[in-house]
C-alpha positions, 0 to 999 in steps of 0.5 A, spaced: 479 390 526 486 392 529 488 390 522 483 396 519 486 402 525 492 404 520 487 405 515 482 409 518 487 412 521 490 414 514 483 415 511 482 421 517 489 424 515 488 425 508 480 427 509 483 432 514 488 434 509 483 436 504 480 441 509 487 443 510 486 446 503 489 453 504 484 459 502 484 463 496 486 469 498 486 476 493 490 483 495 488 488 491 494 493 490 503 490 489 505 493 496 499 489 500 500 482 496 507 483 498 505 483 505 500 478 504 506 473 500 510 474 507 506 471 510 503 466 506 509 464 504 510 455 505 503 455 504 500 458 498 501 464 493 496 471 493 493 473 487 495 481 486 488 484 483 491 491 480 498 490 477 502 495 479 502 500 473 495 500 473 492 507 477 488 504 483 484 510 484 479 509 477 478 503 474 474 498 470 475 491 472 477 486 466 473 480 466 478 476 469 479 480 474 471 479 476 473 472 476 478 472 480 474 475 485 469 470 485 473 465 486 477 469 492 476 466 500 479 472 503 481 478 500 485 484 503 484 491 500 486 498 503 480 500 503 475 505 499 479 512 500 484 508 495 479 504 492 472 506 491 469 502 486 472 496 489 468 496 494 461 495 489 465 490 487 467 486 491 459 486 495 457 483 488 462 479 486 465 477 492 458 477 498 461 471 501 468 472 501 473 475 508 474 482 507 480 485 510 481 492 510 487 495 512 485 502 512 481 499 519 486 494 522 488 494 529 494 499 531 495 502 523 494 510 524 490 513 517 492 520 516 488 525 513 489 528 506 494 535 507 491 541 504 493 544 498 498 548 495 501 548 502 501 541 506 499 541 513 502 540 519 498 536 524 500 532 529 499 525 527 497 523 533 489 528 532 490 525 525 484 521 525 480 526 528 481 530 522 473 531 518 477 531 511 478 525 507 483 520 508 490 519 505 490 512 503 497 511 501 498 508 509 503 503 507 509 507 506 510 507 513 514 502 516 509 502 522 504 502 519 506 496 515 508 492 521 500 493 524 497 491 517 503 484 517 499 483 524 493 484 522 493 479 516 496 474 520 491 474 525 486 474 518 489 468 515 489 463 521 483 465 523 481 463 516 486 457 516 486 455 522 491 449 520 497 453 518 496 458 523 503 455 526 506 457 519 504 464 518 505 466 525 513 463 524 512 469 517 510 474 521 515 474 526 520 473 520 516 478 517 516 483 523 524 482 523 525 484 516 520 490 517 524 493 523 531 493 519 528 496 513 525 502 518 532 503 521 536 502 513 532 507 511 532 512 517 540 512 515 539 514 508 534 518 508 537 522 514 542 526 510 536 529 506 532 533 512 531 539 510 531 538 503 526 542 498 523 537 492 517 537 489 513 529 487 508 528 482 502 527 487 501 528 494 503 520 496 508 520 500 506 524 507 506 517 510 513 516 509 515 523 510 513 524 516 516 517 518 522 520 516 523 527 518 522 530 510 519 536 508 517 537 501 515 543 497 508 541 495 505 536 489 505 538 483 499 535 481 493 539 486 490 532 487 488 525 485 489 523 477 487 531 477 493 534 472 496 541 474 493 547 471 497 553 468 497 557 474 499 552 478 505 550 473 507 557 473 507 557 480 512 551 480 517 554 476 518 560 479 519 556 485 525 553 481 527 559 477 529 562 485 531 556 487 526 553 492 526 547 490 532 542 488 529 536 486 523 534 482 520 526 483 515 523 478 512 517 478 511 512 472 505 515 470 508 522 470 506 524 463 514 526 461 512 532 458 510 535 464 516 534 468 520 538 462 516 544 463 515 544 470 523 543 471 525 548 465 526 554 470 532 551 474 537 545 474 534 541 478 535 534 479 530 529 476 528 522 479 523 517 480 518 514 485 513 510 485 508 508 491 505 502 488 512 499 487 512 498 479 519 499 479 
């Protein structure tokens, strides 16, 4: 019987291994998986939902995309102000799945969307208060991201409670990062307070208020809403006195557009992307 104790013990060791197997985890946007493949770096690799030229905001899922969330364990996403279709999706294609939305994590702040043509400027700390919709783009704010790092490290080690030792080892590694990051750009970005431009949508107050900037407005009014005649001649007066000094599209940013609302003034043009398509 002794002669058989390290074969039983080697027998328990691999069935616990299979149990061990890590979770099959989905993020629905590239600037969440990035957080999500942080922490589960050493364990296993997420599946990235959208691709990052794709608009979150309104889509058809491919037939490959329904699978994947079919088969996903544990799925962080957002949350339904970024994405509401996804919420549909999910409860049909994904009852049993874990779900993480980081709109709800613990210590991140939602603020609402800033009215228009003019941002609002509210204190943040009422921002939840606020009875308009919620601007969803919460992960532009170093802070706020280091909130949604916690929150899907508690998530995974819940679900994975055998590699809880590693993912809470990348999320102090993450956390890290994250902070030199916040101070990297505070640097960078300190030059430019103070400073007027236009962006193509109103994507980036998280960011902003971060960091002290103040930008002119959007030159779209709203979500995957294109600008109007009357809009469009408003922004070019704007630059024709001066008001404005640079002009940010984003990949999706017809070009067209661009050159008619920059026609007016010399200003200088550049591009950002919120969703990291690069």
């Amino acid at each position: 019987m002794r002669a058989l104790a390290p074969i039983l013990a080697l027998l328990c060791l691999l069935a616990g291994a299979v149990r061990a197997e890590p979770p099959r985890v989905v993020a629905d946007i590239a600037p969440l998986h990035s957080l999500v493949a942080r922490i589960m770096q050493g364990v296993a690799q997420p599946q990235l939902l959208l691709p990052a030229t794709a608009s979150p905001h309104q889509l058809t899922l491919r037939p490959s995309q329904a699978r994947m969330l079919a088969r996903a364990d544990l799925v962080f996403w957002v949350g339904p102000a970024l994405t509401p279709w996804l919420s549909r999706s999910l409860d049909a294609l994904a009852p049993d799945a874990g779900k993480v939305a980081m709109m709800a994590a613990p210590g991140v702040v939602v603020l609402p969307m800033r009215s228009d043509p003019e941002f609002a400027d509210e204190d943040a700390e009422h921002a939840n208060e606020h009875d308009g919709a919620a601007d969803p783009h919460l992960w532009l704010d170093p802070v706020n991201a280091a909130a949604m790092l916690r929150a899907i490290a508690a998530a995974l080690s819940d679900a994975d409670p055998g590699n809880r030792a590693l993912y809470e080892h990348n999320l102090a590694r993450a956390l890290a990062g994250n902070m030199r990051l916040q101070a990297d750009l505070a640097a960078l970005l300190a030059p430019l307070r103070g400073r007027p431009y236009l962006v193509a949508h109103d994507a980036y107050q998280y960011l902003e208020r971060r960091f002290g900037l103040h930008p002119a407005g959007a030159i779209a009014p709203g979500e995957a809403t294109a600008p109007g005649p009357a809009r469009v001649a408003a922004l070019r007066a704007l630059i024709a006195d001066g008001k404005i000094q640079c002009i940010f599209a984003e990949p999706q940013t017809p070009g067209r557009l661009i050159a008619t609302v920059a026609s007016d003034g010399n200003v200088t043009l550049a591009t950002l992307d919120p969703l990291g398509a690069g």
